[in-house]
N, C-alpha and C positions, 0 to 999 in steps of 0.2 A: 595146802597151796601156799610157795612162799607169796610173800610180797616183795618189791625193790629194795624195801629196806634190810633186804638180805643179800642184797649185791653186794660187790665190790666194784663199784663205778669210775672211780677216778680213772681218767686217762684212757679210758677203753670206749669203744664204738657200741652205744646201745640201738640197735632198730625196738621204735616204740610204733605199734600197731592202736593207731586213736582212730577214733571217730568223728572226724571232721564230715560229714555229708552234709552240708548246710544246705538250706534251700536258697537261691539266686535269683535275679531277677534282671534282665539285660547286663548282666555281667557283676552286680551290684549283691555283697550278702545281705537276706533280710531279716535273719535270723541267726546270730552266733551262741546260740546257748553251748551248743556243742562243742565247738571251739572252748569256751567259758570251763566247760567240764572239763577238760583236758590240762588246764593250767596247773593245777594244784602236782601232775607225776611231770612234767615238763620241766616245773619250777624246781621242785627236787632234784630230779639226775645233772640239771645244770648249777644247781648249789653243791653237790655232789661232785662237780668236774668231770662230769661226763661228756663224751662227745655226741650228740641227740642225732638220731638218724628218724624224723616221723614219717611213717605211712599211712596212708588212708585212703578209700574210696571215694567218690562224687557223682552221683547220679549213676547210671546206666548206659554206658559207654560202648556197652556187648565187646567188649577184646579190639577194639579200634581208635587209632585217634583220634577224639574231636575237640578241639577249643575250646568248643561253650562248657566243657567239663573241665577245664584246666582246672588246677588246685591253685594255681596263682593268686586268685583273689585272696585265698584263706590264709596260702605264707603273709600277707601285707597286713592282713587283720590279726593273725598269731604273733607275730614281731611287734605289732601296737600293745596289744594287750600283754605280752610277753616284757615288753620294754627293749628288747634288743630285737636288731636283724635277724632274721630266716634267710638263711639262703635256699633259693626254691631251684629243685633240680630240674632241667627239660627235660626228662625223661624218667624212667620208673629203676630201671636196671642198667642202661646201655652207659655209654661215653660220658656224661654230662651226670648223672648220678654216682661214678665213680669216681670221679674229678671233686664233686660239691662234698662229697664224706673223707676224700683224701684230705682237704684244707682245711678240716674242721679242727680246731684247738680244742681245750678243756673248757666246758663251756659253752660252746658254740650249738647251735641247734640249725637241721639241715630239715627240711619238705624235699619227698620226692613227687615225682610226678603221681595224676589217679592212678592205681595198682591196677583199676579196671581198664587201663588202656590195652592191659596186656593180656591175651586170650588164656595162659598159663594161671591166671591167679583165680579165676571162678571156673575150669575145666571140671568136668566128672571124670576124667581120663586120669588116672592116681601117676601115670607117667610123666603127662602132659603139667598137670600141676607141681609134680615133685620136680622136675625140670626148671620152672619156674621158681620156686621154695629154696631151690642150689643158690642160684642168682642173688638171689632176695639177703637169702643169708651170709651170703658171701661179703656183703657191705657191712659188717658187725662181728663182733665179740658176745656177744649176749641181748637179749631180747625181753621186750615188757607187752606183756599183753594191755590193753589199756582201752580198747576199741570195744563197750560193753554191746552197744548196739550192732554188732556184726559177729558176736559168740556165737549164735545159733544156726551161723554159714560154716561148710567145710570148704572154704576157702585154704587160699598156700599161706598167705599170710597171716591164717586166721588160726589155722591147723597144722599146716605142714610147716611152717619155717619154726614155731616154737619144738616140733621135736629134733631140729639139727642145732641148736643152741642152747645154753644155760640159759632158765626162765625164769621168769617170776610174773604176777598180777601187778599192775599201777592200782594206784588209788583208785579210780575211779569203778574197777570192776571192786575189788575190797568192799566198795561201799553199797553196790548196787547188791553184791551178796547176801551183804547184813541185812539189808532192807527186804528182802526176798524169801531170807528164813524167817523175818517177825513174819511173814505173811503165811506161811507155811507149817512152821515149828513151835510158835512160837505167840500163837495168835491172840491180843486179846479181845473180846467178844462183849458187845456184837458186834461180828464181822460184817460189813455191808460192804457190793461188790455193785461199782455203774458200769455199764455196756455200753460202747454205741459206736458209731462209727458206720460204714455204707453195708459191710456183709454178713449177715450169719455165719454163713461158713468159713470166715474169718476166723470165729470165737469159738467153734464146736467143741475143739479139745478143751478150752479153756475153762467154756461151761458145763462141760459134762464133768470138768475136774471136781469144780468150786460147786457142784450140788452136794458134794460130799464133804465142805467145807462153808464156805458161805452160811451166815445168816440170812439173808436176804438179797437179790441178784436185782437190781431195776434195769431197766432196756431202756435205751432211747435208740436216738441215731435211724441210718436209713435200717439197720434191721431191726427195728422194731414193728415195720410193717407184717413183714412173715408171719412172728409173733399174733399180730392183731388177726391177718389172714386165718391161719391155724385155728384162730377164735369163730370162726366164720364171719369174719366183718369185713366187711367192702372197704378198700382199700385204695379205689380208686387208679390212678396213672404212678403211684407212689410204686418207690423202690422194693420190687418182690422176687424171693427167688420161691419160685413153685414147687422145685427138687429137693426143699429143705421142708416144706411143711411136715411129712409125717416125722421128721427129726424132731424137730419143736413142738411138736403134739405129745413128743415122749419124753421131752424131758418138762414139760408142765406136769404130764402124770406125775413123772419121779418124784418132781418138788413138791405136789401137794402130801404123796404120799412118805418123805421125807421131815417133811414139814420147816423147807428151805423156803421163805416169801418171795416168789416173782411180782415185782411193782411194774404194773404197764402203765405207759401213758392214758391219762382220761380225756384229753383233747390234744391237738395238734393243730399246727399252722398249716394252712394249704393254700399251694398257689397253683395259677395256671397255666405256669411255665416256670422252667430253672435259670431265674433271674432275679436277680435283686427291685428290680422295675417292674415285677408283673404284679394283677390283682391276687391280695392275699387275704386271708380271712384264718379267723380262731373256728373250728370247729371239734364235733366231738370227737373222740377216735374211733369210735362203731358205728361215724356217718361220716366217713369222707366221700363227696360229691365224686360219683365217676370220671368227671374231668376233668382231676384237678390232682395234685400232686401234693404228698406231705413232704416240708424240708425242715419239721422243728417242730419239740414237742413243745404243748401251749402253756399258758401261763398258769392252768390252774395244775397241771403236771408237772410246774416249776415247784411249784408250793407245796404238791405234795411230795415227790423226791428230796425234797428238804426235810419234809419233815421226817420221812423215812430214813433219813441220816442224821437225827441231831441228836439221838442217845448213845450212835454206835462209837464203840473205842476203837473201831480200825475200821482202813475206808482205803478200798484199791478204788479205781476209777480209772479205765480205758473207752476211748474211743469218745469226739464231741456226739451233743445232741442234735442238733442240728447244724445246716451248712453255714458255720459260723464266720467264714469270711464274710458273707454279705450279712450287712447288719439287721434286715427285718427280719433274719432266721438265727441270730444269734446266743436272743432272751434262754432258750434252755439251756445253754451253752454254761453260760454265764449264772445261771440262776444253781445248775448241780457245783459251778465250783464255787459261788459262796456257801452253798450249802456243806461242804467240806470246811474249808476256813471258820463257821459258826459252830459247825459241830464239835470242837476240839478233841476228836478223835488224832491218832496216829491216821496221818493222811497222804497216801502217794498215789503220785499221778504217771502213770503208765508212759510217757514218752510219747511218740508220734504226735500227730493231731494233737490229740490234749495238751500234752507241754509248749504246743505252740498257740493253743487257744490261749491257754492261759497268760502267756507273755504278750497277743495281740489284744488281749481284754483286758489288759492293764492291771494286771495284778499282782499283789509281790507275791514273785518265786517264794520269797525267805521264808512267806507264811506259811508253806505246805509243808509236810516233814521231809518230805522227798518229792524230786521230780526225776524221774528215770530217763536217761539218755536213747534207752531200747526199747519200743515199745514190741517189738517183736517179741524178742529173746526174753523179754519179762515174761509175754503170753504162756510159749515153750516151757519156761522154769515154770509157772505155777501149773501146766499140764503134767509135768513131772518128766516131759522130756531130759533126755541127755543132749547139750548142748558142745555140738565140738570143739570149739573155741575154748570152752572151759575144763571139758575133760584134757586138751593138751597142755593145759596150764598146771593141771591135777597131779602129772606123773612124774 
């Protein structure tokens, strides 16, 4: 796979496909890690004299246009953080996109509008999207993949416009790579692997992967209930999926008979409603009260997933422990990511949730070894999925 630093950039029109999907908040970013990630192939093609053409996604827009997904907020915080102007196109493809990449000098960096506004760029129709991917293309000379967190879409911009242009990977997918074979090829052990986040069936491929890899797998998060359920323990109004128990029934066989360690929680927080405001209490985890709900595994489950991580040399970690925006469910949250930081293991943290727990719980990024932009496409790769974003970068 080349990288940029095999282009010839100067003077030429590059569309760079990033991953800007910030999360918002009345119109305000709350969270520009993503953005952040994207600076390091930006700052190149424009040292480079290239003319930047960036695309990106924003929320879920279903092929229509709505406002509250404009990309606008992010051209103004890309330009700060960038030190020079963006000019942000009103539109993806049409008049106003081809106007903002015609006036671009060497140097210059343009935002077009969400991709998502246009039904062509997430179509399953290879027509409909390649119709799409002409357009797209059409505004450039060459193309960077850079969008790590959106490889694992057959999207046009994701898929299809890298085969109608000379390609390369930016930095940021380079890097997300590297980090992904230590995990894979290259493992050093013990490998310890955290779960959590609201779904089993989220993880299936993942953990069915990593039982043949993993040293030990701990669970938190809302699916760690199933896990407990599977166990025959009451579970109470807590997050369950019924259709996945005999799933999780078989892969505790596996692991014992593998002899991969699943760490369950021993106590959890339960409350009596999903609110930061309701009555909460520490209980065990093979006695949650029928009407009450677990949002956080407990403090004595803090203590011991730490301690289950403090000999390992390498440490994936996906998905929080509990519902760590409100602070009385946050302590596991918090307690598995210092438990990575103490362990001095090779430490990455999965993207999604995670990489925003961690930035909302005050913690330095720098300390981790990695913090992943994708938390999907991470999953995918360690399943051993083929991701199409990357196989069009590959060819």
């Amino acid at each position: 796979m080349r990288t940029l630093d095999d282009l010839d950039v100067r003077g030429r029109r590059v569309l760079v496909r990033a991953d800007l999907n910030v999360p918002l908040s009345d119109g305000a970013i709350t969270d520009d890690g993503r953005i952040r990630a994207a600076l390091p192939t930006l700052t190149a093609l424009r040292e480079r004299g290239a003319r930047v053409v960036v695309c990106s996604h924003l929320g879920r827009p279903k092929g229509e246009v709505k406002p509250e997904f404009s990309l606008a907020p992010v051209a103004a915080r890309l330009g700060e953080l960038l030190g020079a102007p963006v000019r942000a196109a009103a539109d993806v493809v049409g008049e106003s996109a081809q106007a903002t990449v015609a006036g671009l000098a060497d140097g210059d960096v343009a935002l077009l509008e969400n991709l998502r506004f246009e039904p062509g760029e997430t179509s399953k129709d290879d027509a409909e999207r390649g119709a799409f991917a002409d357009r797209l293309a059409a505004l450039a000379e060459l193309y960077v993949g850079d969008g790590f967190g959106a490889v694992h879409r057959r999207h046009a911009s994701v898929y299809d416009v890298p085969q109608r242009l000379p390609h390369a990977a930016g930095y940021l997918i380079a890097a997300e790579l590297a980090v992904l074979r230590r995990l894979t090829d290259d493992v050093r052990r013990p490998y310890a692997v955290v779960l959590g986040g609201a779904k089993v069936s989220d993880k299936l491929g993942v953990i069915d992967s990593l039982l043949g890899r993993a040293d030990r797998i701990l669970i938190g998060g809302g699916m760690v209930f199933t896990f407990l359920k599977a166990q025959g323990h009451e579970v109470g109004r807590s997050l369950l999926e019924e259709d996945q128990l005999d799933t999780v029934r078989e892969y505790l066989r596996r692991a014992a008979g593998t002899g991969v360690e699943f760490v369950l929680p021993v106590d959890v927080v339960a409350a009596t409603e999903f609110s930061a405001d309701a009555d909460h209490q520490v209980v065990p985890a093979d006695g949650i009260p029928a009407d009450r709900l677990g949002l956080d595994i407990g403090p004595e489950s803090g203590k011991l997933f730490a301690s289950r991580l403090a000999d390992a040399e390498t440490i994936f970690w996906n998905g929080p422990m509990g519902v760590f925006e409100m602070e009385p469910y946050a302590h596991g949250t918090r307690a598995v990511a210092q438990g990575l930081l103490d362990s001095g293991a090779y430490t990455v943290v999965g993207g999604g949730d995670s990489a925003a727990a961690v930035r909302l719980l005050g913690f330095d990024e720098n300390a981790f070894s990695h913090i992943s932009t994708g938390g999907g496409a991470s999953l995918e790769y360690l399943e051993g999925k083929t991701l199409p974003g990357l196989s069009a970068l590959e060819d």
